[in-house]
C-alpha positions in Angstrom: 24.0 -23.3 13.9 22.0 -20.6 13.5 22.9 -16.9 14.5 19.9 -15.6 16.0 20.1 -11.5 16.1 17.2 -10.4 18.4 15.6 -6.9 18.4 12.1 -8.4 17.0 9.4 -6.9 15.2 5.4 -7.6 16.3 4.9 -10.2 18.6 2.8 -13.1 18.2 -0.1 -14.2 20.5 1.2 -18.1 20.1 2.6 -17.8 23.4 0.0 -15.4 25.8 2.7 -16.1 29.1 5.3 -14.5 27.7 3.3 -10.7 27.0 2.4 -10.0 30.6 4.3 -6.4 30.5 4.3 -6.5 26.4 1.8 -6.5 23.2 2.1 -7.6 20.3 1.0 -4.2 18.0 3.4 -2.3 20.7 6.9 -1.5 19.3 9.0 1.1 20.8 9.8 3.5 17.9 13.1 4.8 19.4 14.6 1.1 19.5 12.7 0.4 16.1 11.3 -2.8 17.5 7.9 -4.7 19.1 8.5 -4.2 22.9 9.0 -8.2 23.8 11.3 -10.3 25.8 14.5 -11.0 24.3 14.7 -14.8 23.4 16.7 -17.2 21.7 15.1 -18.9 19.0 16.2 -22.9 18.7 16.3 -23.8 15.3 18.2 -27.4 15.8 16.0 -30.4 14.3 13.5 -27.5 12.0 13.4 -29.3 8.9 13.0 -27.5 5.8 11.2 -28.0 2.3 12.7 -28.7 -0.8 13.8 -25.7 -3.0 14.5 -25.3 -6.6 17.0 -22.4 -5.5 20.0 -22.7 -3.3 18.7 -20.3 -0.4 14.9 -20.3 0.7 13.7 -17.3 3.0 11.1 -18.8 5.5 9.4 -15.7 6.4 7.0 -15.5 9.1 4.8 -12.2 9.2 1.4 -11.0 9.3 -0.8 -8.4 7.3 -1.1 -5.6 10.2 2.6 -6.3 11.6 4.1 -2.7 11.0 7.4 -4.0 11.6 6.9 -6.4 8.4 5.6 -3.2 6.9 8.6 -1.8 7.1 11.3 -4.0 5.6 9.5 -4.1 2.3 12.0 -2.3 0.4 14.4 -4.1 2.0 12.7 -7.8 1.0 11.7 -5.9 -2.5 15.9 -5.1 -3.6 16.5 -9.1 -1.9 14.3 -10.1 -4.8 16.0 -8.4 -7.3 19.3 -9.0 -6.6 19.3 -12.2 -5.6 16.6 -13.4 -7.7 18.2 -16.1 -9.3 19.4 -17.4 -5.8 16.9 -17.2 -3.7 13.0 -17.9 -3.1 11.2 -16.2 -0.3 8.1 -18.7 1.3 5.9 -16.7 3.0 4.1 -17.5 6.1 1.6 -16.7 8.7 2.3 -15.7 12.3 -1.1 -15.1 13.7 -0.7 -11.4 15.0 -3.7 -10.5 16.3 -6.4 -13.6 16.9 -8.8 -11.0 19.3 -8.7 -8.0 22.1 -9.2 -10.4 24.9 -6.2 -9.3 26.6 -5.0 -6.6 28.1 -0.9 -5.8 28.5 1.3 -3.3 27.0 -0.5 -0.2 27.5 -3.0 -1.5 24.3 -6.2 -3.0 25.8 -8.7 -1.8 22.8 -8.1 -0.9 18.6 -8.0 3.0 19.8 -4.7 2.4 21.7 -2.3 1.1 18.8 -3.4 4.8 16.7 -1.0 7.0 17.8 1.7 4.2 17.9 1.0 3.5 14.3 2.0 7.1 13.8 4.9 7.1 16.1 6.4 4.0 14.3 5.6 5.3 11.0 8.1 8.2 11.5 10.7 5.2 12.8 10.6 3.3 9.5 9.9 6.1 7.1 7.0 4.0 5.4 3.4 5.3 5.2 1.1 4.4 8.0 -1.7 6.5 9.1 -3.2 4.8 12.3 -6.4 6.3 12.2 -7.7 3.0 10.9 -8.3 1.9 14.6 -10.3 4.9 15.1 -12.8 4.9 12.2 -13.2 1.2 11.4 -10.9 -1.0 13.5 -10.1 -4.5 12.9 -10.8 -6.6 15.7 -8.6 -9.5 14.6 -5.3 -10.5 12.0 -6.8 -13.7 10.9 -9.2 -13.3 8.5 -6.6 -11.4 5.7 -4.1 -14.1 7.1 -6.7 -17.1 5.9 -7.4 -14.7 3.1 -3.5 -14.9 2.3 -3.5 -18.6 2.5 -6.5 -19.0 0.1 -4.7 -17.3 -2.3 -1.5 -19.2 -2.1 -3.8 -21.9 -3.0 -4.7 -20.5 -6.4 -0.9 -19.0 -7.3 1.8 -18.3 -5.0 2.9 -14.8 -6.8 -0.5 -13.5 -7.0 -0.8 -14.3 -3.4 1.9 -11.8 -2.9 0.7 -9.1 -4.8 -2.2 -9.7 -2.9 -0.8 -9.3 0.2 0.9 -5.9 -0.9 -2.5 -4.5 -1.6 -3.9 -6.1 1.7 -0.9 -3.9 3.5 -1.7 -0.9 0.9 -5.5 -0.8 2.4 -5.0 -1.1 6.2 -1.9 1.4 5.9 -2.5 4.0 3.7 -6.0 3.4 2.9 -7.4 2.8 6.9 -9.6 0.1 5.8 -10.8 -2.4 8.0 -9.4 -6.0 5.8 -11.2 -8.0 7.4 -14.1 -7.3 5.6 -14.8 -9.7 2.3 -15.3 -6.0 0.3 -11.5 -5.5 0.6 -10.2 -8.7 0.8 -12.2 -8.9 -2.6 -10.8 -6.0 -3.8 -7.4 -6.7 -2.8 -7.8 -9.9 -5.1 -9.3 -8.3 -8.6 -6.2 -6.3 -7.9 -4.0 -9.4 -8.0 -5.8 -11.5 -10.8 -7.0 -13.4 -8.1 -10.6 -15.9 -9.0 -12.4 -14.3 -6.5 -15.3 -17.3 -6.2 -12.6 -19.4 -6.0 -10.5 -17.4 -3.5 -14.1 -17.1 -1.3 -14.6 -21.1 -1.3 -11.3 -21.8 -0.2 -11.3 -19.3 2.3 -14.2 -20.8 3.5 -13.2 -24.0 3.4 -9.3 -25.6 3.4 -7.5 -21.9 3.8 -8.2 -22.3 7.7 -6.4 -25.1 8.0 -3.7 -24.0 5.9 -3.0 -20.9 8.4 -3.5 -23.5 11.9 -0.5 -24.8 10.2 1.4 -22.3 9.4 0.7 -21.1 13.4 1.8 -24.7 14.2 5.1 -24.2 12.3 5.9 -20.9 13.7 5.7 -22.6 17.3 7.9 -25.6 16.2 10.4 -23.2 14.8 10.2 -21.2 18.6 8.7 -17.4 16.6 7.9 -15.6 19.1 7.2 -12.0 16.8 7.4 -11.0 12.9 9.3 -10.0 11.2 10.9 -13.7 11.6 13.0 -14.5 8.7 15.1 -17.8 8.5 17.4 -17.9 5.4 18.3 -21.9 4.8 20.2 -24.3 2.4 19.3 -27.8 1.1 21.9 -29.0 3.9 19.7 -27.9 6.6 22.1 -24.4 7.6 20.6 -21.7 8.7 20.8 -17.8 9.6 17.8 -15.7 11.3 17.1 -11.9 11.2 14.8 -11.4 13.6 12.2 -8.0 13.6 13.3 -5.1 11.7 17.0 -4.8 10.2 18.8 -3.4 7.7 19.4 -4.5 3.7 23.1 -5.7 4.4 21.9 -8.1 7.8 20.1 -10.2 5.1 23.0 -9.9 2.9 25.0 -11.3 5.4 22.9 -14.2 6.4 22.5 -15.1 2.3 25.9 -15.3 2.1 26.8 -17.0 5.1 24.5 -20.1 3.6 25.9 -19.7 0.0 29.3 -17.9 0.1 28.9 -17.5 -3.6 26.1 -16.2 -4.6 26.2 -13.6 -6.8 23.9 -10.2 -7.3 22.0 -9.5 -10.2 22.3 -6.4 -12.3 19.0 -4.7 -12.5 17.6 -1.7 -13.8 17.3 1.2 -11.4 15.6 3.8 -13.3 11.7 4.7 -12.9 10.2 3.1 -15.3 12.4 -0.2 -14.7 11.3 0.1 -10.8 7.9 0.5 -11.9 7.5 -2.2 -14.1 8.6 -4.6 -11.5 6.7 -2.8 -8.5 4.0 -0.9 -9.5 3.8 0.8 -6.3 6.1 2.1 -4.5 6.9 4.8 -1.1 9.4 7.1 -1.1 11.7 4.7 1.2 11.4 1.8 -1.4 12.3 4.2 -4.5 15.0 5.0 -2.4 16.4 1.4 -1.1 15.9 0.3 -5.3 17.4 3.1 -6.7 20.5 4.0 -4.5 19.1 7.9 -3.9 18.6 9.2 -0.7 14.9 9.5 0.4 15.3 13.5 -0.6 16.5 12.7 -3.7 14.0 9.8 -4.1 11.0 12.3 -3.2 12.4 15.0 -5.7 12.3 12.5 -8.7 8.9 11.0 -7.7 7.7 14.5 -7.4 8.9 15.6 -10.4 7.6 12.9 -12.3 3.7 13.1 -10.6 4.3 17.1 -12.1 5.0 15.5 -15.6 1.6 13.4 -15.3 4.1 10.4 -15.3 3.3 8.9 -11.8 0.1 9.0 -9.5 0.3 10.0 -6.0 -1.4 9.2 -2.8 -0.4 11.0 0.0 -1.4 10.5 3.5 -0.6 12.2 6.7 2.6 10.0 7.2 3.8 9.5 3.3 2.9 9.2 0.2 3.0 6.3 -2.5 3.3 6.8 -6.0 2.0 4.4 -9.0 2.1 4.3 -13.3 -0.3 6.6 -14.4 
């Protein structure tokens, strides 16, 4: 059975009754969470795909969900530790289909700014809000078809892709649901971009309806959503934002003995593997503080070693 531990993330728009007095871009940055209904997620009769590890990670989240935003250095140390273990499936939630709704306190893009600021603070990751001032996006779905085109070409790219998709509308306040960025965001990965346009275009759409279709059948009601499951059909959920050892705990509950990988934690070892990171993520990878993370990562952008962009809520740091 699965152990559902609520406090969730973003909330979806699947299910419009349920956000009379919530929204799915508000999250209270005190609690650390999307302000939405507590629910119990039923998980009995999901069926789940066949893996070539012994733990799969269904993970349902979205390319403006701030909450999913924010366990990245926790999902990045999952993947290098337990690696050899475990495979992370990525799927679409469907944040944000429109603004024709109004609940939550957010009726219009100019609303979620200063919350976007607020919640930046919460999960010490980068995120400057002013992207719903100077060129709002006025839905989640086109990056989210985006994302699903290109799974279609290769399923790594696709989330490299999706880290520069997050890069843009956080740090960068771009607007990605314009083709110039989703473009962009895909030279970046290695992505075909003709190829990337057609199925976009064409088969990608579908693709995310069912995606949105399996987040209903599996009862998601906000992201981050994160099922960990066996071949057997056992599962645990982590629901919205947690801490590193709450997935440790649900992998190990599925697989009592899997084991961690060793893995380099010095700069140029983090970098290799991530060639971007935040302060926060240095930190999680490396087992610093994030004072001790910033001090290194300053040090090195003084030795010409690292780049850094710096926004009014963080910084992140790349390879020269």
């Amino acid at each position: 059975m699965a152990v559902v531990l609520t406090n969730i993330g973003c909330q979806s728009q699947n299910d419009k009754k349920m956000t009379e007095k919530n929204n799915p871009l508000l999250c209270d940055p005190q609690e650390g969470v999307c302000a939405v209904p507590v629910m119990e997620t039923d998980m009995q009769g999901a069926k789940v795909q066949a893996t070539t590890k012994p733990v799969k990670i269904i993970y349902f989240t979205d390319p403006i969900c701030s909450s999913c935003w924010g366990i990245e250095p926790q999902l990045r140390k999952l993947k290098l530790e337990y690696g050899n273990s475990v495979e992370v499936e990525y799927h679409m939630g469907g944040l944000l289909p429109d603004w024709s709704y109004n609940s939550g306190g957010i009726s219009k893009p100019s609303d979620v700014a200063h919350h976007w600021d607020e919640v930046s603070l919460y999960y010490k990751m980068p995120i400057d809000g002013d992207v719903w001032l100077e060129d709002p996006l006025h839905s989640s779905y086109p990056p989210s078809i985006a994302f699903k085109a290109a799974q279609m070409q290769d399923q790594h790219k696709a989330v490299v892709f999706m880290r520069h998709l997050r890069e843009m509308v956080f740090l960068q306040k771009k607007n990605i649901t314009k083709w110039e960025h989703i473009a962009d965001a895909a030279s970046k990965a290695g992505l075909d971009i003709n190829k990337l346009k057609h199925n976009y275009e064409n088969d990608a759409k579908s693709l995310f309806e069912k995606d949105l279709e399996l987040a209903r059948s599996l009862g998601v009601r906000g992201f981050p959503t994160i099922f960990i499951t066996d071949s057997l059909g056992n599962k645990e959920t982590v629901y919205g934002f947690k801490p590193y050892s709450d997935y440790e705990k649900g992998i190990a509950k599925v697989y009592s003995t899997v084991e961690k990988i060793p893995y380099d934690k010095s700069w140029s070892g983090l970098f290799a593997k991530y060639p971007t990171l935040t302060a926060r993520e240095f930190a999680e990878l490396s087992g610093q503080s994030i004072e001790q993370a910033e001090q290194e990562l300053n040090k090195l952008t003084g030795e010409k070693k690292l780049s850094k962009l710096t926004t009014k809520n963080g910084s992140l740091w790349s390879v020269n």
